[in-house]
N, C-alpha and C positions, 0 to 999 in steps of 0.2 A: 716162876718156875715150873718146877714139873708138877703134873696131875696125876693125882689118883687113877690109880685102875676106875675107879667110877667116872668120873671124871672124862675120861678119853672113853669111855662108854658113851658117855650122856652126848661128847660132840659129837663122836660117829652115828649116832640117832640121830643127831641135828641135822648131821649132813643130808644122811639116810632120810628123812624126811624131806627136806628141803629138798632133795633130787626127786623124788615122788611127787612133791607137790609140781616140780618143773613139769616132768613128766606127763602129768594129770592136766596142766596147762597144756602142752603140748596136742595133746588127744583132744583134749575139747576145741583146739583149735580147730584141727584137723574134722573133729564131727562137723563142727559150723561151717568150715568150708563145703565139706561134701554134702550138708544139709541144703546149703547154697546152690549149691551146683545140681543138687538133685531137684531143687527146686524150681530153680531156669531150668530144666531139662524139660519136666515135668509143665511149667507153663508153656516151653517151644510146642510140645508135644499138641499140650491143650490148642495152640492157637493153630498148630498146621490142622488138626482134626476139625475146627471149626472155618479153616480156609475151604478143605476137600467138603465138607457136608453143606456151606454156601454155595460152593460149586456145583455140586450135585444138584440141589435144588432149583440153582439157574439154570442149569440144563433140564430139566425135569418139565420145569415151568414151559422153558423155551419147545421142548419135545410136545406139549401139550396144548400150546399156541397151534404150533406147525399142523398137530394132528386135526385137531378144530377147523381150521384155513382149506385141510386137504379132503375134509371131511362135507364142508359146506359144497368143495368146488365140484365135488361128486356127486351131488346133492343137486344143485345147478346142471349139469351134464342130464341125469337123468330126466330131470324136467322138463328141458330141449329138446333130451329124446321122446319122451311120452307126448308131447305138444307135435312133433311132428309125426308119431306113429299114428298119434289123434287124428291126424290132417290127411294125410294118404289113406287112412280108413274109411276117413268121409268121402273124400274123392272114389274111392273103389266103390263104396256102398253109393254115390248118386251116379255114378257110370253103369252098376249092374242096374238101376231103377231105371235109366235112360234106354240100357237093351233091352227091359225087359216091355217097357211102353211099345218102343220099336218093335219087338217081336210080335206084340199082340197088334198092332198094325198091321202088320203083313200077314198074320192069322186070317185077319178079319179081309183084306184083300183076295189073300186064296180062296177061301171059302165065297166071296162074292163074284169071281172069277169062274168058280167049279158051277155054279149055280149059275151062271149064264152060259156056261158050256153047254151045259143038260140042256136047258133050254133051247138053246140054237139047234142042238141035235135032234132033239123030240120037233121041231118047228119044222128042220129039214127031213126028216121022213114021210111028215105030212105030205109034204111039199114033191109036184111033180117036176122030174129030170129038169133041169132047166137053168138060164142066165142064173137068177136068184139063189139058186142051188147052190152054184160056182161060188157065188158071193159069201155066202155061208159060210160053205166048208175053207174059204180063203179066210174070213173070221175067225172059223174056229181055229183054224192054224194058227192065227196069228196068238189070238186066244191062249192055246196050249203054250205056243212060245213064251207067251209074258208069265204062263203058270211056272217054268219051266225055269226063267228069271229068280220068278220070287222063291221057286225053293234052292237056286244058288246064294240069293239074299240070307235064307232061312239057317243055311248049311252055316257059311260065315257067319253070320248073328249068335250061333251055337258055341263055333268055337271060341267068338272073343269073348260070352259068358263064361266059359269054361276057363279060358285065361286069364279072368278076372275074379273069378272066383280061388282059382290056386295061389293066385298073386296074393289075395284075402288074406287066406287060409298062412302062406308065406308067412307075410307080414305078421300077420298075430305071434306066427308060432316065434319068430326070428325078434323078433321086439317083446317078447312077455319077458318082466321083471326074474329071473331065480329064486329071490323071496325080498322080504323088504324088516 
């Protein structure tokens, strides 16, 4: 039969429960899933950040090869260069020692040259009008002309010093490091 007013109470608590406790299942479904789901999210996440910071680093790495590589090959270059700034130094500095030997050659020429001019000259004033006279002053002509030679000699010996000396000067200025 029929139930008491308590009765039809107590089942509609039952029900009332029993729909709550459904409920309650329900939601905790729903948390586990989203727990789930936050969790793959949260590992994709983790594993793309640790794909890009690998990444990163083999580029980092690979940038730090490259700069090393480009770093030596410049390194090398300069070497090349100084090795041969080195070598046309030397060459300039035993070309200026070679003009300057030669200079002092033909120093030592003119000077031996002027002193047998005086000579000749002082010989032929002694000396009466005559053949020998001729012969002389034909000496000393010729004399003068060879004097005349060596300071054409003397004139160019001048300027290839000079040209060698700018060319020096050049070089250093044009091949010295900016710092190191």
């Amino acid at each position: 039969g029929a139930l008491s007013p308590r009765g039809e109470e107590r089942y509609a608590l039952k029900d009332e429960l029993a729909a709550r406790k459904e409920e309650l299942l329900q939601m905790r479904i729903q948390v586990g899933t989203l727990e789930s789901e936050l969790r793959g999210a949260r590992d994709v996440a983790k594993m793309r950040a640790e794909m890009d910071l690998e990444r990163l680093r083999a580029e980092g790495e690979w940038q730090r090869r490259l700069s090393g590589e480009e770093i030596a090959r410049l390194r090398h270059l300069l070497d090349v260069a100084t090795a041969k700034k080195n070598r046309i130094r030397d060459s300039l500095d035993q070309a200026m020692m070679q003009l300057r030997d030669r200079r002092r050659e033909v120093d030592a020429t003119k000077e031996k040259l002027s002193s047998m001019a005086e000579r000749f000259e002082r010989a032929g004033r002694h000396l009466l009008e005559g053949e020998l006279v001729k012969d002389l002053q034909g000496l000393k002509s010729s004399i003068d002309s060879l004097g005349k030679d060596q300071e054409v000699s003397i004139a160019a010996l001048d300027s290839q010093q000079q040209s060698f000396s700018q060319a020096i000067r050049d070089n250093v200025t044009s091949h010295a490091p900016a710092h190191k």
